[in-house]
Structure formats: structure tokens, C-alpha cells
VOTOR-720149 format. One record per residue (C-alpha): x, y, z negated. Coordinates in steps of 0.001 Angstrom, whole numbers, plus 500000, padded with zeros to 6 digits. Each point is the difference from the previous one (the first is absolute). Example, Ala and Ser with C-alpha at 12.3 -4.5 7.8 and 13.67 -1.06 7.14 Angstrom:
c1, c2, c3
512300, 495500, 492200 $
501370, 503440, 500660 $
//
This chain:
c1, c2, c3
510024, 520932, 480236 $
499400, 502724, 502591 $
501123, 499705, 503478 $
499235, 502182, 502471 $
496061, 500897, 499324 $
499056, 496461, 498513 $
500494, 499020, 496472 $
500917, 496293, 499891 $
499767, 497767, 496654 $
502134, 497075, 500331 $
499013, 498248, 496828 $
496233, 500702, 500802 $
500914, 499228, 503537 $
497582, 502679, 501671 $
500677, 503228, 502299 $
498219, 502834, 500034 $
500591, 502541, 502656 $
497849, 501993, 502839 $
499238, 496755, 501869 $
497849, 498640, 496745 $
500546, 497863, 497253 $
501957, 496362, 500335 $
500684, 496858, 498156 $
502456, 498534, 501236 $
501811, 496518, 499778 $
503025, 499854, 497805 $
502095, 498944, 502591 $
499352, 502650, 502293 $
500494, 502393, 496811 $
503634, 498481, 499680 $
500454, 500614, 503953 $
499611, 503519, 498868 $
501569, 499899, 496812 $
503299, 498487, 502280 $
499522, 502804, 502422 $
499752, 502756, 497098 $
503282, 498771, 498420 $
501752, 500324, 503650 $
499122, 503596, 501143 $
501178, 501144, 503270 $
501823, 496833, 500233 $
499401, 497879, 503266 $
498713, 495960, 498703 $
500262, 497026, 502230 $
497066, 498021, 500038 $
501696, 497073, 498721 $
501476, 502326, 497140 $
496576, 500654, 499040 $
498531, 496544, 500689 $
502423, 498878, 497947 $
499630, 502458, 497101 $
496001, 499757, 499454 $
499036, 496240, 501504 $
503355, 498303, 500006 $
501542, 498244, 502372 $
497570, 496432, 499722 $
496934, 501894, 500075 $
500697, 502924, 502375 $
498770, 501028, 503296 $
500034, 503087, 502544 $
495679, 500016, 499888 $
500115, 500492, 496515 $
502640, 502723, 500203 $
497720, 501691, 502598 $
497022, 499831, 498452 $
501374, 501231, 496640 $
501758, 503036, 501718 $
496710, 500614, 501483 $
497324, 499158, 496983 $
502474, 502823, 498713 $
500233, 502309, 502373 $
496335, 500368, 499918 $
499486, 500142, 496000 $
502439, 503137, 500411 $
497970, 502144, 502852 $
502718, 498988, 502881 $
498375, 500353, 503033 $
501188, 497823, 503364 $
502556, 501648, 501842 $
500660, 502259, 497542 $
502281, 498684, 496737 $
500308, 502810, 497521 $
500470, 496855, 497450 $
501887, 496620, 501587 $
501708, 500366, 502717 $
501031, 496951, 502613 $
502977, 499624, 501483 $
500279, 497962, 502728 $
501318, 496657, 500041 $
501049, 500132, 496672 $
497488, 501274, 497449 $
498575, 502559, 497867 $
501280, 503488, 497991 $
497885, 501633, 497431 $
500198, 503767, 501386 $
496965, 501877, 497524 $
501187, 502428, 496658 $
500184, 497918, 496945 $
500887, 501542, 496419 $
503942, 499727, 498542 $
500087, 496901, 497230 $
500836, 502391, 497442 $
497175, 502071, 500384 $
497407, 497141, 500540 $
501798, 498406, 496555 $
499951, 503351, 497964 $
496428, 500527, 500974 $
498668, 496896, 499139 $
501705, 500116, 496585 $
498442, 503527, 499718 $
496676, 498489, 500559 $
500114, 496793, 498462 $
501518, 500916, 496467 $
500229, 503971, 499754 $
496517, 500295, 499871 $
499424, 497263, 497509 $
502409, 501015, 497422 $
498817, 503914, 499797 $
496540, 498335, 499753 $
500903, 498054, 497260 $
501720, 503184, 498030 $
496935, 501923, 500302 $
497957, 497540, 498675 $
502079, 499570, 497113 $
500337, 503778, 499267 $
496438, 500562, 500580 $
497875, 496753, 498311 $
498562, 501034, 496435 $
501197, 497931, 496759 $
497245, 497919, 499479 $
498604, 500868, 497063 $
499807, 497487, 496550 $
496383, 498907, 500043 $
497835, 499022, 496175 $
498608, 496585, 500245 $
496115, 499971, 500477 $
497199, 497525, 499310 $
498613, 497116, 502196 $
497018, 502022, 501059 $
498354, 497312, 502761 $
496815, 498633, 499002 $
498087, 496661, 500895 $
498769, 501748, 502920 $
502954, 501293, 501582 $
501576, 496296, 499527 $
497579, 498197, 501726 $
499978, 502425, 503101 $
503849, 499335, 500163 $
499524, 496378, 499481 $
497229, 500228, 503086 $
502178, 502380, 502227 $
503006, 497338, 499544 $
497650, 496697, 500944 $
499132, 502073, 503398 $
503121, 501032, 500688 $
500830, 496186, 499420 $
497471, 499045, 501862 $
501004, 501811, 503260 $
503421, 499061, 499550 $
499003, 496542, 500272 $
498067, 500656, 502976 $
502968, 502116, 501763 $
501947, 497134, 499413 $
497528, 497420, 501465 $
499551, 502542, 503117 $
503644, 500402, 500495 $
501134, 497301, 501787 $
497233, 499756, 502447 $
500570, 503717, 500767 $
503338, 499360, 500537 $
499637, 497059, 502473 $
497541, 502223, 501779 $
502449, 502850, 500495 $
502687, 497651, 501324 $
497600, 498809, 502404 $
498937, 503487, 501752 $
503551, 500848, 499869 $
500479, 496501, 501715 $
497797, 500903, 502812 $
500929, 503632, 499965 $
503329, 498892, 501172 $
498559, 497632, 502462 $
498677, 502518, 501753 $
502939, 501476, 500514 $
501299, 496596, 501489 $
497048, 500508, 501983 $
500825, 503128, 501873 $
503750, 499728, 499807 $
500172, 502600, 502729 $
499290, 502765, 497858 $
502113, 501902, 498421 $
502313, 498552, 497067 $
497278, 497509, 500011 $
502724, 497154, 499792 $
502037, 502036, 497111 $
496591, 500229, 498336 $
498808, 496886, 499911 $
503328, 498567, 498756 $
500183, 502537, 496713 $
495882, 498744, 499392 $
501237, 497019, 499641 $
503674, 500226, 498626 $
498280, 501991, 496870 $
497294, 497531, 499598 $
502416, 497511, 499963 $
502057, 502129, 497162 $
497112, 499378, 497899 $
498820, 496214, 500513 $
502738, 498764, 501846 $
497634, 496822, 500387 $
497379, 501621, 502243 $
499997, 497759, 502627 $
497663, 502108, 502456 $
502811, 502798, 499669 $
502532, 497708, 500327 $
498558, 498696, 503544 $
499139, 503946, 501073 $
503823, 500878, 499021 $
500970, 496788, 502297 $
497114, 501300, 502709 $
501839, 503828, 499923 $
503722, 499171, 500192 $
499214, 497904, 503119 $
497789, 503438, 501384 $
503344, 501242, 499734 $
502094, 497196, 501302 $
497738, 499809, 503423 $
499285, 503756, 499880 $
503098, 502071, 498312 $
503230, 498188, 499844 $
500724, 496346, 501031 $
502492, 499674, 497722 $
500310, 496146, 498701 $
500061, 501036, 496379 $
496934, 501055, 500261 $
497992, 497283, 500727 $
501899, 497464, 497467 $
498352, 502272, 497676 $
496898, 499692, 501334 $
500029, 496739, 500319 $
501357, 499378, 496077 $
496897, 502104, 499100 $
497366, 498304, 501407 $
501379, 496471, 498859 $
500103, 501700, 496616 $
496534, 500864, 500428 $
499131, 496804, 500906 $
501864, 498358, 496436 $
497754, 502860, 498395 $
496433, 498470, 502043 $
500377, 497611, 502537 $
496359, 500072, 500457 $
500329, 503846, 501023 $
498818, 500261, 503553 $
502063, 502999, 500422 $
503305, 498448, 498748 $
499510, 497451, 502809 $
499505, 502633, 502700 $
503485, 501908, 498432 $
501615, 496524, 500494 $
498469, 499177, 503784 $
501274, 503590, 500536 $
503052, 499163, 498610 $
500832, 496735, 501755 $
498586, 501298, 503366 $
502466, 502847, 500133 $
503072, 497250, 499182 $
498842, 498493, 502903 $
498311, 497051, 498391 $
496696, 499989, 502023 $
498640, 496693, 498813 $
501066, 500822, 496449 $
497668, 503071, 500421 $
497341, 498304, 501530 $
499802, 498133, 496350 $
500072, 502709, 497930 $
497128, 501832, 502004 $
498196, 496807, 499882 $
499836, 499664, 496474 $
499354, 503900, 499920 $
497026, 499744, 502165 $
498120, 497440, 497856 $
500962, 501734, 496866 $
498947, 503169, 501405 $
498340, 499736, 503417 $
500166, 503297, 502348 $
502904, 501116, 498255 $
500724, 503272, 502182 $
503704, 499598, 499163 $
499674, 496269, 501193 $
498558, 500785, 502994 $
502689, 502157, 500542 $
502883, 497719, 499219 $
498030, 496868, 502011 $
499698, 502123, 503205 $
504105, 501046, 500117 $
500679, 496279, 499288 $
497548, 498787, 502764 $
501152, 502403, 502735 $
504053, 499516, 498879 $
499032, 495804, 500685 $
498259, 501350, 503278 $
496564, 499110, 498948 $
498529, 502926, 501571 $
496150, 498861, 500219 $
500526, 499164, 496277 $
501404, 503199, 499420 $
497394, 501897, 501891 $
497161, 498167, 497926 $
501550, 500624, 497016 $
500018, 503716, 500641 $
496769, 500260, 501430 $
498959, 498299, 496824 $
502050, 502496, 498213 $
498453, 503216, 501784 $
496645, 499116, 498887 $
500711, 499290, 496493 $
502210, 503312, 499538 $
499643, 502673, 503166 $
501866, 502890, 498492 $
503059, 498054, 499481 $
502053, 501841, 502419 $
502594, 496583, 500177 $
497663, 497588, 501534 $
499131, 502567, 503180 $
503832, 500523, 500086 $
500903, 496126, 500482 $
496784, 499290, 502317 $
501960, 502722, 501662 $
503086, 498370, 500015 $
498936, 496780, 501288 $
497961, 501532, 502736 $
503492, 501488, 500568 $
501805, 496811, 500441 $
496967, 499151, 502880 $
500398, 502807, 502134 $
496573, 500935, 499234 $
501326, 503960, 499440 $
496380, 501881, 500618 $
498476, 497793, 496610 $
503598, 500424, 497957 $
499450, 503756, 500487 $
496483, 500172, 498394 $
501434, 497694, 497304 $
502792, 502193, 499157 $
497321, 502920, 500467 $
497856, 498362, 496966 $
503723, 500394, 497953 $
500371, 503158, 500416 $
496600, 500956, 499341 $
499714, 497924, 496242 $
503067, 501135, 499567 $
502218, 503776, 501691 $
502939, 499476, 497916 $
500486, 496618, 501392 $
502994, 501016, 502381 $
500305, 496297, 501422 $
496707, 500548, 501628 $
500790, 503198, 501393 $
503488, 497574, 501594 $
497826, 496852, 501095 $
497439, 502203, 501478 $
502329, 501849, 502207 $
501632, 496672, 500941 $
496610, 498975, 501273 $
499829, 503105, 502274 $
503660, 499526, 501683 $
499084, 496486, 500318 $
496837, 501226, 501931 $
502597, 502781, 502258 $
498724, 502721, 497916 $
502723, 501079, 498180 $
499431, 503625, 500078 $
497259, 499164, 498210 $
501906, 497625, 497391 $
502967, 503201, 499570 $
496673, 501803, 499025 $
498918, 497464, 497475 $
504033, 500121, 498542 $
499649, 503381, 499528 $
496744, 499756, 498116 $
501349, 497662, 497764 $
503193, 501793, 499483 $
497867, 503015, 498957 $
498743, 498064, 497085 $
503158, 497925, 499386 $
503867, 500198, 501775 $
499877, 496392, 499564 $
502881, 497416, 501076 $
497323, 497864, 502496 $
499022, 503020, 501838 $
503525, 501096, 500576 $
500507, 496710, 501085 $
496953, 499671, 502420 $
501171, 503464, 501493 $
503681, 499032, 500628 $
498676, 496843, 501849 $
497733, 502607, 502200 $
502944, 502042, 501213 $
502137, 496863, 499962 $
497812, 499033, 502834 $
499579, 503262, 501573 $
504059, 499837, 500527 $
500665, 502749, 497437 $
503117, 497896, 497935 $
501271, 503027, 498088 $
496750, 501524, 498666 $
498472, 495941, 498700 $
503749, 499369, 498515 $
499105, 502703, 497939 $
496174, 499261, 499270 $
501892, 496615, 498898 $
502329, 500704, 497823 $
497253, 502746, 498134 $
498268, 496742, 499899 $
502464, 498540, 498075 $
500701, 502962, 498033 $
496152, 500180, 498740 $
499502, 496413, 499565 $
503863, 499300, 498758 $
498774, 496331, 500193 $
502870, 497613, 501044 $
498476, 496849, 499863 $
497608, 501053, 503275 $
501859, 498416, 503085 $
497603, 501646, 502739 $
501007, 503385, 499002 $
503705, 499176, 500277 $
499166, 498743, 503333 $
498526, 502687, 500857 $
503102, 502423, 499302 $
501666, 497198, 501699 $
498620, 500241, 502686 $
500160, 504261, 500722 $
503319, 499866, 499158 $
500384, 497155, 502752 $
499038, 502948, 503136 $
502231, 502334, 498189 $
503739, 500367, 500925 $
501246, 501736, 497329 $
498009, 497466, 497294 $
500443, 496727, 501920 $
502819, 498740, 497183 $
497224, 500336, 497466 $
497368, 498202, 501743 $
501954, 496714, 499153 $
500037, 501000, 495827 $
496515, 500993, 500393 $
499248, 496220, 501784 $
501915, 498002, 497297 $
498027, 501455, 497361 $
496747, 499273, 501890 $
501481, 496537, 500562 $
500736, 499218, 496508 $
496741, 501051, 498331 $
498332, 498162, 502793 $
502404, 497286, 499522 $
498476, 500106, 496260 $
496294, 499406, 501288 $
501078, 497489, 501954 $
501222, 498003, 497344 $
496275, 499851, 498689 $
498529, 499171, 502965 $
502541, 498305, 502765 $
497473, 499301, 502444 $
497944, 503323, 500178 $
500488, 500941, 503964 $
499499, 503590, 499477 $
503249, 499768, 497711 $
501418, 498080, 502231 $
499723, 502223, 503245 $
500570, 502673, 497865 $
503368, 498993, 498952 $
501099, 498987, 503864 $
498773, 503184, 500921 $
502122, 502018, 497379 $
502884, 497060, 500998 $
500086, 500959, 503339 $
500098, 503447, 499944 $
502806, 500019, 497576 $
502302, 497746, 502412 $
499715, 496816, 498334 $
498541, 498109, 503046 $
500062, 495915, 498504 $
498368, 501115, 496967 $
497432, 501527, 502150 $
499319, 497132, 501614 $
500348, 497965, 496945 $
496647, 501739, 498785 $
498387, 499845, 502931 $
499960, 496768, 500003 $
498319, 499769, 496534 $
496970, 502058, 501797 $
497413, 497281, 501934 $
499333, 502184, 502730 $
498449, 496803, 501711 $
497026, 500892, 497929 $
497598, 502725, 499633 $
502136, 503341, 498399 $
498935, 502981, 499280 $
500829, 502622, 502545 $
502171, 501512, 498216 $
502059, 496896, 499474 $
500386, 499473, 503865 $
500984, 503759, 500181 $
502533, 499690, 497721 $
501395, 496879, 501624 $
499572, 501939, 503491 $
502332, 501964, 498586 $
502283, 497732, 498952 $
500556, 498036, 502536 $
500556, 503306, 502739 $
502776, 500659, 497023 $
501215, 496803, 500767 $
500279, 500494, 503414 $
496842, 496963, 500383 $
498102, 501754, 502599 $
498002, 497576, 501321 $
499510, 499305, 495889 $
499184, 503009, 499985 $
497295, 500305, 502853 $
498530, 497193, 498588 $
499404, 501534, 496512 $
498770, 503077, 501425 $
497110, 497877, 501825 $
498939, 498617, 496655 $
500183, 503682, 498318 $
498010, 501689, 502438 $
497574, 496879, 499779 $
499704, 499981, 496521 $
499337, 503821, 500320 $
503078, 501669, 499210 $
499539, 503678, 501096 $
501571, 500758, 503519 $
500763, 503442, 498473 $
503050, 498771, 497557 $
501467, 497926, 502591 $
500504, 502636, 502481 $
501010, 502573, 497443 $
502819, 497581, 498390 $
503399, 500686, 500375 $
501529, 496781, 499552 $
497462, 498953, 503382 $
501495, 502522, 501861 $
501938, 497415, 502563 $
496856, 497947, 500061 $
497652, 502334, 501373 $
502328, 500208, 502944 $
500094, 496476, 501007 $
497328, 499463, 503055 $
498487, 496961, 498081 $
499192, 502288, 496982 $
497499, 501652, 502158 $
499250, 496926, 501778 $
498570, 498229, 496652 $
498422, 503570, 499174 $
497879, 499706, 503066 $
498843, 496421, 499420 $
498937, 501232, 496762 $
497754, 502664, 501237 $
502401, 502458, 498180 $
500530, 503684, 501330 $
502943, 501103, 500193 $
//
């Protein structure tokens, strides 16, 4: 079919148009193929949802990322739709020229039979009457026969060896297609790297469905895009069923284990993961995606010299893996130790430019450090490359700060627009919280809080103790009015003990909510100990009665703080 200046192939399920050649995955073809049906006809989100994934298996991310794996095959541009066009707040209308069903029918009926049946009269009219041929003599002698005879035993011959070669061959092709689409696990960053990997090993699978390697590098992909793309439930079942199925297939299989560590880790079962990557690491030791897996699990348990070793260890044995600089980064993060996160984060975006998480971490290194002219600098670089979701995000938390409401309500919701992910509670938040300083929104900021509080609400359920969670979900409480639940989560955060500084922040905040001041105070002595930056705290909006009260600047001087 034709539309606009692409020609799409359903069947084949491929686009061609000015932006390049595509492959794409057949249920992003039926997005389309829903869309084409409905011209200039405005569909719901659910509507479509409903009509390509079905209700069980649906989700807003994938309905994003389809509209926009689509948008791209067919040469739309952002900001400019000449294809799909959104409407707000409810969903989508295909807008570009698309032929009449008559014509498209009577055209493909001209070119799939027309042609063959005048082809097939000329023939006829034109092909000779074979003639009636005399019967001749065997003329072959001895000679000739014996050539034959030898031709036949060679051709035998090599037949037998093709057939002895085969199956070797073919194990060795699965194999480089195996690690072909490990690589692409590898540096997930890149583009349709995730998409990629997945069809390397869905078609392998097609063939020898009992390829166990493929089976654990399907398992290894879908979670890339569980962690990475959409956090949609579904989606990591599935990965999870595949790498126990690769596991029936070779339990011996060090990368099956690593796909079930992986697995179990992200379902919240950390000591379950520990004994997968156990068995993983003596079956094959140095496994990079073990390391990778062992590392998360270590720093979710807060084993953070563990952690640290296990990514030093990881550096060393692979340094232009672009993930192991990202979550040294992230860890130096949680330490307040800002100047090394930023050349972590520096390492990521030099092994890998596409990588627009970098380009977001690194800038969030920079405001942490009171440089964020320099961190809007870094969002712009990265949006040059890619108008990612995290970038959006990182620049509505900028202006957030710099009191400009209006213009990071609308870097949020483009966040949620690019990334369409619903299962992300921080960006909800986020939106949440513009909408909060905004008069005209401030009836929305409670929707957008409930939604952050019941995908939160869903973490939680995997991991009830986690304090960042925890004094997440007071924080969110509290802001959206409901003041006993607030303090009903605080009290599942230990602040007795040694937090993060983020943690006391967010309980700072809480409690000044709460109308706690002196809870309050206290809080804000352990953040600015723990080396929360001063910057944040007098920039935040909700701390706007604190920084009046005398003893605010009192503790600020016994700190050695500037004010």
C-alpha cells in the first residue's frame, strides 16, 4: 500500500519511504493497519489498546512507542505530523492521503491476475507443436558409461560430505547470530538495539525452538525493555517464562542462569537472584551479563562496597561497556560524591552518544554541583541527538526549581508524551508536582499523584521495606492532602539510621507538609550533613515558609552554610 511517500507491506511487514527502509514488528504493523482502516477519525487510546494488544495485555508505553516506531518508518519528523496526528488527552487520527479501497482492490487484481492470464495466452498462441520424433539407437559406449558411473560416485560422494558438514555449519551460524544479538543487549542504548536483538532471537527461535542460548538472550532483551522501554508487567512474565524455558532446554547454560538471576532480581527476589548468579558464575565465571545483574542486586540490598567491587571488577574485564561506567555513576550518585559521578557519566557518553540517559545523569551531576547552566547545556546536547523522555524530564525539574511552573508542566507532560510510559511513578510526580504551583492545574495535580501513588504502591508490594519507596510515597501522600498516610510511611523509613540525603530531604519535606517543623529542622540537619546540596533547598517551593523561620538560618550558620 502507498501512503503518503512510503510504500508499506503489511504481510511482509516492512516500510519503505524517504526516512530508509524498516522491519517492523507485527504488532506495531496492526497499530497501523487499525489507524489505516480509521482515517481522519479521532481513536482513544484505550480504543486502540484494545483493538491491537487487548485489554489483558495492553499498556499506554506500548501505544507510544508503536505510534512512534511508526512515525519514524514513515519520514514524520517531531513537531511536525504530516502522518499521525495526537490529540490531546485522548489519542491519535491518521491525517496523510491514502488510496480509495476500490482502487487499491482493482489494482491489485490488475496486477496479480491480468498479467498472468495474457501471459499464459501468448504462450499458448505462440509455442511450436512439438514435432513427432523417429526412435534412434543406444549410441553410448563403454567409455561414456563409466564416466557417468564416475561423475555420479563424486557427486555422491560430496553429497555425503554436505550432509556430514551440515549440521555443524548450522550450529555455528546459530551461535554468531547468538552473540550477534548479544551485542545488541550489550549496547541497548543504541538505536532499535532492543527491537533488534529480540527479532535475532525470535527468528532463531522459529527455527530450533530448543536453542537454549537464544532462549536466555530473548529472556536477557525483553527485560532491556522492561527496565529500559516500558515497565509494563506483561513484559517481564515473559521474560521470565523464557529463561526458565531455557533453563528446561540446558540447565547447565551459564547464560540461562544469568536470564533467571535477572529475572528474579527484577521481581524483587534478591536472594533468589543471588542463586541464580551463583550458579552462573561457576558455570561461567566473569559473565559480563552476571556482573551486571550481581551489581543491581548488591546495591538494591545496600551492599554498596560489594557493589563497587563488583564493578570495578567489571570495568577491567569489559571497559567499553558503556553500563558499568553508568551504574559506578549512579552509586557515586547516591554518595554525594557529584565531581566523580560526572566523569563516570562522561565515560557513557563517550562509548556510547546515542545513550540519552547519560546525556540526563550527567546534567544531574552538574545541578547537583550548582551548575545548572551548565547541565541545561548538556540537555540540549543530548536532545540534539535524541528528544528523549529523561531529558525532558531532567529539564522540567531545572525550571521546576528555578520557579518557572508553567514552562516544566509542559517539559512534563512532553515527557510523558515521548516516553508514553505509565508504569514510571517519578514522572507522574513530577507533573504532579508543576501542576501543584499552578492555579489553574491544581485539580489535576491530585490525578497526576494517585497515579504516581499506585504504580509506586505496585513497587512497594515487592519490596515493603525499601526507605526510598517509602519516603517517596509520604512525600507524594502529603502533598496530595492525605496527611495519616503520610505519616504512616514515614514511619516505615528508619531515619534513626544512616539515609541517604536524599531520603532526609524528602522527609524534610514531609514533615514541613505536615506542619512538623521542628521535624522538619531536624531532617534538614541530617540532609545538609549527609551532603544534600544547599542549592535545592533554597530554590524549593514547598520550603518556602521554612526559610523564613529565624531557626532555619540559625541551623544554616552552625553548619557553616551560606546563605
Amino acid at each position: 500500500m502507498r501512503i503518503g511517500q512510503a510504500d508499506v507491506d503489511f504481510e511482509g511487514l516492512t516500510i519503505v519511504s524517504p526516512a530508509g527502509q524498516f522491519t517492523m514488528e507485527s504488532k506495531v504493523m496492526r497499530l497501523l493497519r487499525v489507524l489505516v482502516d480509521n482515517p481522519q477519525t479521532v481513536m482513544t487510546r484505550s480504543n486502540l489498546i484494545e483493538a491491537v494488544w487487548g485489554v489483558e495485555f495492553g499498556g499506554d508505553e506500548r501505544l507510544s512507542r508503536g505510534i512512534s516506531l511508526i512515525r519514524k518508518a514513515l519520514g514524520d519528523s517531531r513537531g511536525r505530523h504530516d502522518y499521525i496526528e495526537t490529540i490531546p488527552r485522548r489519542g491519535y487520527r491518521f491525517i496523510a492521503d491514502i488510496p480509495i479501497a476500490s482502487d487499491l482492490k482493482e489494482g491489485l487484481e490488475t496486477k496479480a491476475v491480468q498479467p498472468e492470464a495474457i501471459q499464459h495466452k501468448q504462450l499458448s498462441a505462440e509455442r511450436p507443436k512439438p514435432e513427432p520424433q523417429k526412435p534412434t539407437k543406444n549410441l553410448m559406449s563403454k567409455k561414456s558409461i563409466y564416466g557417468i558411473a564416475a561423475s555420479l560416485l563424486v557427486i555422491c560422494l560430496a553429497g555425503a560430505s554436505f550432509m556430514f558438514l551440515k549440521a555443524p555449519l548450522a550450529v555455528k551460524s546459530e551461535t554468531a547470530r547468538v552473540e550477534r544479538g548479544l551485542e545488541h543487549v550489550k549496547y541497548y542504548t543504541h538505536e532499535n538495539a532492543i527491537e533488534t536483538a529480540q527479532s535475532i532471537f525470535t527468528n532463531i527461535l522459529s527455527e530450533n525452538p530448543d536453542n537454549a542460548a537464544a532462549r536466555a538472550g530473548l529472556s536477557l532483551a525483553l527485560m532491556r525493555e522492561y527496565t529500559d522501554l516500558e515497565s509494563d508487567p506483561a513484559i517481564l512474565r515473559r521474560a521470565k517464562s523464557s529463561a526458565e524455558a531455557a533453563l528446561r532446554n540446558d540447565s547447565h547454560l551459564g547464560l540461562a542462569n544469568v536470564a533467571l538471576g535477572w529475572a528474579k532480581e527484577l521481581e524483587g527476589d534478591l536472594e533468589g537472584a543471588h542463586k541464580a548468579y551463583d550458579r552462573a558464575d561457576i558455570l561461567d565465571p566473569d559473565n559480563m551479563f552476571m556482573l551486571e545483574g550481581l551489581a543491581r542486586t548488591y546495591n538494591k540490598q545496600r551492599r554498596g562496597e560489594d557493589a563497587k567491587a563488583t564493578l570495578e571488577r567489571a570495568i577491567s574485564l569489559y571497559p567499553d561497556a558503556p553500563v558499568f561506567y553508568a551504574y559506578s555513576g549512579l552509586q557515586l550518585l547516591g554518595q554525594n560524591e557529584y565531581a566523580h559521578a560526572e566523569s563516570m557519566f562522561r565515560h557513557v557518553i563517550t562509548l556510547s552518544k546515542e545513550d540519552a540517559s547519560g546525556y540526563a545523569r550527567l546534567a544531574h551531576t552538574l545541578h547537583m554541583q550548582d551548575r545548572t547552566t551548565e547541565a541545561i547545556k548538556v540537555l540540549q546536547d543530548g536532545l540534539k541527538i535524541d528528544k528523549a523522555s529523561q531529558l525532558y524530564n531532567n529539564l522540567g525539574t531545572y525550571l521546576f526549581f528555578q520557579g518557572q511552573f508553567e514552562l516544566s508542566a509542559e517539559a512534563f507532560e512532553k515527557t510523558l508524551e515521548l516516553d508514553g510510559n505509565s508504569h514510571k511513578y517519578l514522572y507522574w510526580a513530577n507533573l504532579a508536582d508543576a501542576y501543584r504551583f499552578l492555579p489553574s492545574r491544581k485539580k489535576e495535580a491530585g490525578a497526576a499523584y494517585d497515579q504516581a501513588l499506585t504504580l509506586l504502591n505496585a513497587e512497594l508490594e515487592k519490596s515493603p521495606t525499601n526507605r526510598t519507596l517509602n519516603s517517596r510515597a509520604a512525600l507524594y501522600k502529603a502533598k496530595r492532602g492525605d496527611l495519616e498516610g503520610a505519616r504512616v510511611s514515614l514511619g516505615n523509613v528508619p531515619l534513626e539510621l544512616n539515609l541517604s540525603s536524599v531520603d532526609y530531604y524528602r522527609a524534610l519535606v514531609t514533615y514541613e507538609i505536615l506542619s512538623e517543623r521542628d521535624n522538619a529542622l531536624a531532617m534538614l540537619k541530617k540532609a545538609l550533613q549527609s551532603g544534600y546540596p544547599l542549592m535545592e533547598i533554597k530554590n524549593d517551593p514547598e520550603l518556602a515558609y521554612l526559610r523564613q523561620d529565624k531557626n532555619y538560618h540559625l541551623l544554616l550558620s552552625q553548619e557553616g552554610k551560606n546563605l
